[in-house]
N, C-alpha and C positions, 0 to 999 in steps of 0.2 A: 798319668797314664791310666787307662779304664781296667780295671777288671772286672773280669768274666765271671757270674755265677755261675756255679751248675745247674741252673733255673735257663739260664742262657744258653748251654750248652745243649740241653734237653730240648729246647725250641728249635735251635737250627739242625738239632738232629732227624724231628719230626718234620720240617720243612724238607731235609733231604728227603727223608723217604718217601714222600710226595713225588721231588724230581726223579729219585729211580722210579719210579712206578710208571712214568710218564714214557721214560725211556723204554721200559721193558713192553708196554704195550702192544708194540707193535709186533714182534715175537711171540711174545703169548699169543694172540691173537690168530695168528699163521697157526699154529698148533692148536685153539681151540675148536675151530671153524671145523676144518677137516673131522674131525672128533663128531664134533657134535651131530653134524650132517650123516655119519652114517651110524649116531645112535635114533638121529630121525628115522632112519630108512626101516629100524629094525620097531621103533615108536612111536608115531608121531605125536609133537608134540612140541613147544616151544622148546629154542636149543638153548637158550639161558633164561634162569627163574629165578625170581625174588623170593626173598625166606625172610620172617621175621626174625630178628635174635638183637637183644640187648648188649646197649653200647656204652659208654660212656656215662657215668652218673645216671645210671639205670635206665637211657632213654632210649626207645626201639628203632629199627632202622632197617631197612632192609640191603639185607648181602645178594649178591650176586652170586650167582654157582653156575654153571654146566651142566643142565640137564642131564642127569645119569640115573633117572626112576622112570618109571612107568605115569602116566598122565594121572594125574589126582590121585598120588602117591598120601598125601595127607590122610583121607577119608579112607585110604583102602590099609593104612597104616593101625587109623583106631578099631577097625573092625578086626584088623588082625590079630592086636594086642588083646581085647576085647574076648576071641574065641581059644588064645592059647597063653596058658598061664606061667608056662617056663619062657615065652618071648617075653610077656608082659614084665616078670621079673627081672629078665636079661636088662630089657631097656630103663626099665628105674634102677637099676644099678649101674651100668654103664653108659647110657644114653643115646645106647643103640645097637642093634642086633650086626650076629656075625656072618650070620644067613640071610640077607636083608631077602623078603622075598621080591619086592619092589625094584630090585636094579635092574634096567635093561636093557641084559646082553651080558656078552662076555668082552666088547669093548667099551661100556660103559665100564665095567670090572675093573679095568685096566685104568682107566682116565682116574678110577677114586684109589687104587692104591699106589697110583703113580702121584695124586692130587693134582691133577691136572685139570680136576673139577672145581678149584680153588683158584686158579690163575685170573678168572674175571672179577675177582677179589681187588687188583689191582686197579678198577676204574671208584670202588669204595675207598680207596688210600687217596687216589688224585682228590677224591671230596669229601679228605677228613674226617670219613667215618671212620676209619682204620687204619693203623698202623703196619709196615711188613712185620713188626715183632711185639707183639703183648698177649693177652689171654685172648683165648679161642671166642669169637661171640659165641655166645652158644643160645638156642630157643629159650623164652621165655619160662617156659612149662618145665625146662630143665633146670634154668639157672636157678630157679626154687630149690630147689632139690643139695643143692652147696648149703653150710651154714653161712647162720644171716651174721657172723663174724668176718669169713673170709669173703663172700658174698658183697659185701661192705666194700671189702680191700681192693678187691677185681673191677670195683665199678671206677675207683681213681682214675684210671686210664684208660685211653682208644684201646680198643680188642685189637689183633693184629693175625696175619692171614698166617704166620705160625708164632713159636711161642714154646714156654717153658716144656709145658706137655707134650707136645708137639716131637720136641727129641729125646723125650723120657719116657715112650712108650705107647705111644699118640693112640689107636682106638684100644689099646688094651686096658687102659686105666680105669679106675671104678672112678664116678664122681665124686665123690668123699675125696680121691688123690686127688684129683683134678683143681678142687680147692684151696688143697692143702700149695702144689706145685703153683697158682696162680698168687698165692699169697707170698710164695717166696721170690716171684720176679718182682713182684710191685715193689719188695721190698729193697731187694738187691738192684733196681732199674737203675742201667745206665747206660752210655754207648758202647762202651766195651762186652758187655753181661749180652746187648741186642747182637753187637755184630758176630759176638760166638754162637749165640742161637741159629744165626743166619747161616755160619759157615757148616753146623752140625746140620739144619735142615735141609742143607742139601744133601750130605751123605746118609741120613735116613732116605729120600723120598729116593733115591737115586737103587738103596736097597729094597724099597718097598713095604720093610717092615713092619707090622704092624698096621695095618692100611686093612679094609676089611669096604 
């Protein structure tokens, strides 16, 4: 009789989460649409945008998001940081402002603390860039910013559209935590450990918590 590693089990766990992703598409999607179009109306500007962030064995990739910023949010981001030095702090310490001045709207507001700006995250899972549960990709220019210890550990595995941090206190954590919390999934990773993640991220986003 064959048995199963947990090498095997971990495979056809990431193959499921593929198939839910595929499944959920179709949902998300009904809910991203409507969003997006009237954060057009109040922005124009494409209604999903590609972002660089580090993936797997440190290789880049781009995520999908739901436009919830102002058009050439990038450029109007470094000049912001650039003129005010309590943001500038903010964001190397946590990896992002809580005032962001770039969101826009007060329904864009709503799509990032509900994450619903995340949801197109699931056409990155159907193509293996992403798992529904590992560490947050996060930019480039940030993931420097983690030491090159735990930095190391977080590259192991597909990033995933939530994740340790994610129900531990998701935009409030400094990045020092964020490292700290991503070194203890990789370590602790299994299907049990993902699908509690799973079942807490829903009662965070559902609270809104922490969502900025």
């Amino acid at each position: 009789m064959k048995r199963y590693r947990s090498k095997d089990f971990m495979f056809l766990w990431e193959y499921s989460q593929r198939l839910i992703a595929i499944f959920l598409l179709l949902p998300a999607f009904a809910i991203i649409l409507p969003i997006g179009l009237i954060i057009f109306l109040v922005s124009p500007g494409a209604i999903l945008i590609k972002q660089p962030r580090e993936g797997k064995n440190g290789t880049i990739f781009n995520m999908l998001k739901l436009r919830t910023m102002v058009a050439d949010a990038e450029n109007y981001l470094r000049k912001y940081l650039k003129e005010n030095k309590t943001a500038n702090q903010e964001w190397i310490t946590y990896g992002r402002l809580i005032d962001d001045p770039r969101i826009a709207g007060r329904v864009a507001k709503f799509a990032r603390r509900f994450s619903i700006d995340e949801l197109p995250q699931l056409l990155n899972v159907v193509c293996g860039e992403m798992n529904l549960v590992g560490p947050r990709p996060l930019p480039p220019e940030i993931a420097r910013l983690i030491s090159s210890s735990n930095l190391e550990i977080r590259r192991k595995v597909l990033p995933g559209i939530t994740g340790l941090w994610q129900v531990s206190g998701r935009s409030e954590l400094k990045i020092s935590e964020i490292g700290l919390l991503d070194k203890i999934y990789v370590e602790r990773h299994n299907i049990f450990f993902d699908i509690g993640i799973l079942l807490r991220t829903v009662l965070v986003v559902v609270s809104g918590n922490g969502a900025y």
